[in-house]
C-alpha positions in Angstrom: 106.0 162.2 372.2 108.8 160.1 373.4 107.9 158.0 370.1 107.8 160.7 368.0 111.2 162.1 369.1 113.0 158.7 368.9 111.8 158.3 365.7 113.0 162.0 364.7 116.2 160.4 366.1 116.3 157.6 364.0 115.8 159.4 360.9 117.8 162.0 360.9 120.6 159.3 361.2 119.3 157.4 358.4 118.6 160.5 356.0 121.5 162.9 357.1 124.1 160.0 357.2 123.1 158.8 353.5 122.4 162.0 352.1 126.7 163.1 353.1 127.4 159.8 352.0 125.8 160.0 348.5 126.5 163.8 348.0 130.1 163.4 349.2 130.8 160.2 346.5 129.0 163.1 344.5 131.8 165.8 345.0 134.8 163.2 344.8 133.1 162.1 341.3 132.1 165.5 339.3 134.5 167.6 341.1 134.1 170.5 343.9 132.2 173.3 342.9 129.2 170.3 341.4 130.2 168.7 344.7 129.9 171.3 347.3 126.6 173.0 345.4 124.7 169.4 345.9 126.2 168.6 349.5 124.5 171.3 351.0 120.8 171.3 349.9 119.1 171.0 353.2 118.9 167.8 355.1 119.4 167.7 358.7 118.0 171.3 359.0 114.7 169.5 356.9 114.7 166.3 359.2 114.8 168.7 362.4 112.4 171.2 361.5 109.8 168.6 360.4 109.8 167.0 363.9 110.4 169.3 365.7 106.7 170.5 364.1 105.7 167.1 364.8 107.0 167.2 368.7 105.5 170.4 369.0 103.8 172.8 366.5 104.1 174.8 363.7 104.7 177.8 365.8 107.4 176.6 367.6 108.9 175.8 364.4 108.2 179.9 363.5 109.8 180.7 366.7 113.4 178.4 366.0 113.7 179.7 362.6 114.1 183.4 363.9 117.4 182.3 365.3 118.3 179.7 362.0 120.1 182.2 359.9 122.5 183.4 363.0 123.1 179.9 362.8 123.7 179.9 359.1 126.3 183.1 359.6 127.9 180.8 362.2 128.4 178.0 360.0 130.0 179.8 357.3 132.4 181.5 359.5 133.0 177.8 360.8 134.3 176.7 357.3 136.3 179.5 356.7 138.2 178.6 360.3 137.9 174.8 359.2 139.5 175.9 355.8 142.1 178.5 357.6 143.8 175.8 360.1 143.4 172.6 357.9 146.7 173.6 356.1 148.4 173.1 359.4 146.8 169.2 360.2 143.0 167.9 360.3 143.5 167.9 363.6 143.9 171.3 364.4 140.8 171.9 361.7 138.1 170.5 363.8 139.4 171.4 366.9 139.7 175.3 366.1 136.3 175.3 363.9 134.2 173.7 366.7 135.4 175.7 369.6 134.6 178.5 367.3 131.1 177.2 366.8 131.0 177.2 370.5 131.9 180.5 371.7 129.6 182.2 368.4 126.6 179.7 369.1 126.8 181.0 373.1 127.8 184.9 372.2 124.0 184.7 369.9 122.6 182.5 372.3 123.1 185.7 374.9 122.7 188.2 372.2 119.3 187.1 371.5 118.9 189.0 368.3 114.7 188.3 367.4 114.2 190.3 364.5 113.9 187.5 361.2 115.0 189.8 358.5 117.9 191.5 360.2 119.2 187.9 360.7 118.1 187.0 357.1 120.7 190.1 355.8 123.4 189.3 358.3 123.6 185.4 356.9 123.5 186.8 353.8 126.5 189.6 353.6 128.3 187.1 355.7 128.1 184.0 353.1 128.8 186.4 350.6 131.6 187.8 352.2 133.1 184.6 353.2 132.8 182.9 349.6 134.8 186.8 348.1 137.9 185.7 351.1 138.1 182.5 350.7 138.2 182.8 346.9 140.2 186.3 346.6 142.3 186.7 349.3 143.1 182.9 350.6 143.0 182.1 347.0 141.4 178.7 347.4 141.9 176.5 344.4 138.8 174.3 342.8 139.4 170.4 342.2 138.0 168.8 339.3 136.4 165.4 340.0 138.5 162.0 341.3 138.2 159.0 340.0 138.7 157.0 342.3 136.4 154.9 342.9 134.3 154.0 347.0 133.8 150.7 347.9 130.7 149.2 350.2 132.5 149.5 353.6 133.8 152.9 353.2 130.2 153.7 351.8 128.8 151.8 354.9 131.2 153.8 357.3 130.3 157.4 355.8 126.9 156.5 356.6 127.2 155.7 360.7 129.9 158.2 360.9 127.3 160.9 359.3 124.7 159.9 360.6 126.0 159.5 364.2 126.9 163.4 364.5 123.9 164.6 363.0 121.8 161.8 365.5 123.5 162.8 368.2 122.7 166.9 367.9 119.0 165.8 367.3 119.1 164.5 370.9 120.7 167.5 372.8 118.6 169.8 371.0 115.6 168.5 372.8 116.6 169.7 376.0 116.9 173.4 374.3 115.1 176.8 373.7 113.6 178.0 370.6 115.9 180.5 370.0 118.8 178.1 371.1 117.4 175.1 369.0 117.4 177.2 366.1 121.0 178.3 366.9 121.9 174.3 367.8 119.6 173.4 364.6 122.6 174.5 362.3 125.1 173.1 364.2 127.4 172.0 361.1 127.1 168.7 361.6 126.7 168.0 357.8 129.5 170.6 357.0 132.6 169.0 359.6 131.5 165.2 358.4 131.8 166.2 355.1 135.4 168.2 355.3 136.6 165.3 357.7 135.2 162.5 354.6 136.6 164.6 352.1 139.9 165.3 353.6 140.8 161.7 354.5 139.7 160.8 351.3 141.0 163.1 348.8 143.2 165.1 350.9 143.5 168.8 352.1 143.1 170.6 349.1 140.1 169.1 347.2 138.5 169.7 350.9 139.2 173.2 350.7 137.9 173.5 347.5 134.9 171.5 348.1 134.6 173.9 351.4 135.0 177.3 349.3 131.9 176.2 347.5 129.9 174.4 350.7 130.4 178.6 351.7 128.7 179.9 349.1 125.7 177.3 348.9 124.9 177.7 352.6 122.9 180.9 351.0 120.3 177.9 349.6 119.8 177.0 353.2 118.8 181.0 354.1 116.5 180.6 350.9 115.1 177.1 352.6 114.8 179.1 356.2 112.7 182.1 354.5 110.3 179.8 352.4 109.5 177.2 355.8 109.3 181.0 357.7 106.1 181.7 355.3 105.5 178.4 354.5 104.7 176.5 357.4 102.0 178.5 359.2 99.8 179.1 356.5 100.1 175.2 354.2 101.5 173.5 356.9 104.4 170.9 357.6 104.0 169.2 354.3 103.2 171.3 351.7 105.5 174.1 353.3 108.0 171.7 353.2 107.8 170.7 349.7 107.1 173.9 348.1 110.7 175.3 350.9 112.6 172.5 349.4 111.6 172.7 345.6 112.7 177.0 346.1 116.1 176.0 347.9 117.0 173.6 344.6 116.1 176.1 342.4 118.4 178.6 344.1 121.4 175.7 343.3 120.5 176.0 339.8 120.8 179.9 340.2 124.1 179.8 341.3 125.9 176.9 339.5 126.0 179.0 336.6 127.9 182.0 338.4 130.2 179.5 340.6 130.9 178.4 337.5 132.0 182.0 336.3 133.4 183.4 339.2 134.8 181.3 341.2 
């Protein structure tokens, strides 16, 4: 087990630090609403479930994902906050959004809502609802791409940053629940490397923009959640996560064509 889960460890540095590193030089390259579709197609919520089937069992897994799309309404709500306060300093950004993510992972963690589906429709109307303010009312403006171009190092340093955050969640959420892991599971990990790359990078507003879009797409990560919830029990880790993955791309294509439109 303790090879297992040091392994789990390992990769979900490797894979979550390259995939923000790629899909970040992705967004600065074709723009934010491309950018922010691609970043979030699910990573470190892929590399955790699989071992934490592997650690475990496939039930367990059942049991987390009960609690995933709370987790998923959290993290939306923690980019809208991230968005909110980044006009004031980056700073202030991450130190707002995560003590939000805090206080709304322990209010669910005590809540201890357990019905799948009623979860599944909050995540939703809340993603949704989110993308309508942060588009409508805040008025956040879209970036096209940036040319400039990313050297090795900073490549190289996008990777162990990344990767580091997403490593280090993988270890605390050993020591968790399944309720709580599927809370912790979500922590945006993903979401606060990339707005942090992104802002440093290409500054405040092609963040925001990038972030507007990150919103919306967080709804391919419900669509992962409800394919691994059926999946998993009945074909298994691999095939369930195959057949989850190939449904959550497929719900990018869906939805570049209205971000496109709308937003």
């Amino acid at each position: 087990m303790d090879s297992i889960f040091l392994l789990k460890v390992v990769s979900s540095f490797v894979i979550a630090g390259s995939w923000i590193a790629l899909s970040t030089m992705i967004a600065e390259r074709m723009g934010s609403k491309i950018g922010g579709l691609i970043s979030n197609l699910p990573s470190n919520i892929l590399v955790s479930l699989i071992f934490i089937a592997l650690v475990n069992d496939v039930s367990y897994v059942s049991n987390a994902a009960i609690s995933i799309p709370l987790g998923i309404s959290i993290c939306t709500l923690f980019l809208v906050v991230f968005i909110l306060f980044l006009k004031f300093s980056l700073l202030i950004a991450i130190i707002f959004s995560l003590l939000f993510w805090l206080l709304s992972a322990f209010l669910s963690s005590r809540l201890n809502l357990d019905n799948f589906y009623i979860n599944i429709i909050i995540s939703l109307v809340t993603i949704f609802l989110s993308a309508l303010f942060l588009e409508k009312i805040l008025k956040t403006p879209s970036v096209k791409n940036n040319k400039r171009r990313l050297n090795f190092s900073q490549f190289v340093s996008r990777i162990l940053f990344s990767g580091s955050i997403v490593a280090g969640v993988v270890v605390i959420s050993r020591f968790s629940t399944p309720y709580f892991v599927g809370i912790f599971a979500t922590f945006p990990a993903m979401l606060l490397s990339t707005m942090v790359i992104l802002t440093v990078n290409q500054g405040k507003k092609f963040a925001q923009g990038t972030g507007k879009i990150l919103a919306l797409s967080l709804s391919n990560t419900v669509v992962y959640i409800i394919a691994v919830y059926i999946t998993y029990p009945s074909l298994g880790i691999l095939w369930g996560t195959l057949i989850s993955y190939s449904l959550s791309a497929m719900w990018i294509t869906f939805l570049y064509p209205l971000v496109k439109k709308l937003i």
